[in-house]
C-alpha positions in Angstrom: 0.0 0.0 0.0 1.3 3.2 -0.7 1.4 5.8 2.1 -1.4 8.7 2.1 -1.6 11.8 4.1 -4.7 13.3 6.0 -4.0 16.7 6.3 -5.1 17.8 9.9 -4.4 21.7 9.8 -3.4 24.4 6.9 -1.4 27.3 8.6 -0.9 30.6 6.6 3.1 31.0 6.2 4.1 34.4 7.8 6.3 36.0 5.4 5.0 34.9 2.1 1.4 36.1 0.1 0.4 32.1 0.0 2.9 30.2 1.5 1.4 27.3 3.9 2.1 24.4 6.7 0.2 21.6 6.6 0.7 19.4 9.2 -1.4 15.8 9.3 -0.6 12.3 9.8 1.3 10.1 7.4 0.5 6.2 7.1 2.5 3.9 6.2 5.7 6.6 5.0 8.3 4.1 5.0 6.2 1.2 3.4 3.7 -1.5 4.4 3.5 -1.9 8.2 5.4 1.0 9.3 3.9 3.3 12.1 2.6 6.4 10.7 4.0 9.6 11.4 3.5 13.2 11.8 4.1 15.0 8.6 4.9 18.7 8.6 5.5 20.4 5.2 5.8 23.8 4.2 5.4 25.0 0.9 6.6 28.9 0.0 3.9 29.2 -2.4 1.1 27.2 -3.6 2.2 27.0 -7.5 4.8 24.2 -7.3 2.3 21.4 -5.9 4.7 20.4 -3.7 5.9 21.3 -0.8 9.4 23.1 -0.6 10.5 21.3 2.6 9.4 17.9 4.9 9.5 16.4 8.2 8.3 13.7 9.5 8.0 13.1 13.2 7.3 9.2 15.0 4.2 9.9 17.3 6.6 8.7 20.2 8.9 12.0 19.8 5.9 14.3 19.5 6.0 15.2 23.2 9.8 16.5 22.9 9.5 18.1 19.4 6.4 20.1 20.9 8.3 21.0 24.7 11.3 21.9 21.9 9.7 24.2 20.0 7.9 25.8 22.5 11.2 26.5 24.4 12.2 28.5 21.0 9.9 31.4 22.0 11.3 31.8 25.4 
């Protein structure tokens, strides 16, 4: 099975007239049977299709990545 995406949020891109994150959950990202994933992608402007950069985080590290990034606004 090929892996498929369901987009949870869309996030206006600060900086950019259309730019956007879209953050959802990834299934099966590494191939049948692996554990889906959170997928964050920002794309600098919605013309390409595709997103200009990826990440994708294991639920098990979403706790850290989360207490992380909030510690950037400190």
């Amino acid at each position: 099975m090929a892996s498929s995406i369901d987009i949870k949020s869309k996030i206006s891109l600060f900086g950019t007239e259309n730019g956007k994150i879209e953050i959802g959950e990834l299934s099966e990202p590494y191939g049948s049977g692996s554990k889906s994933v959170v997928s964050v992608a920002i794309a600098l402007s919605e013309k390409s299709g595709e997103p200009d950069w990826k990440v994708h985080i294991p639920f098990e590290n979403l706790d850290e990545v989360i207490e992380a990034l909030q510690n950037m606004k400190k």
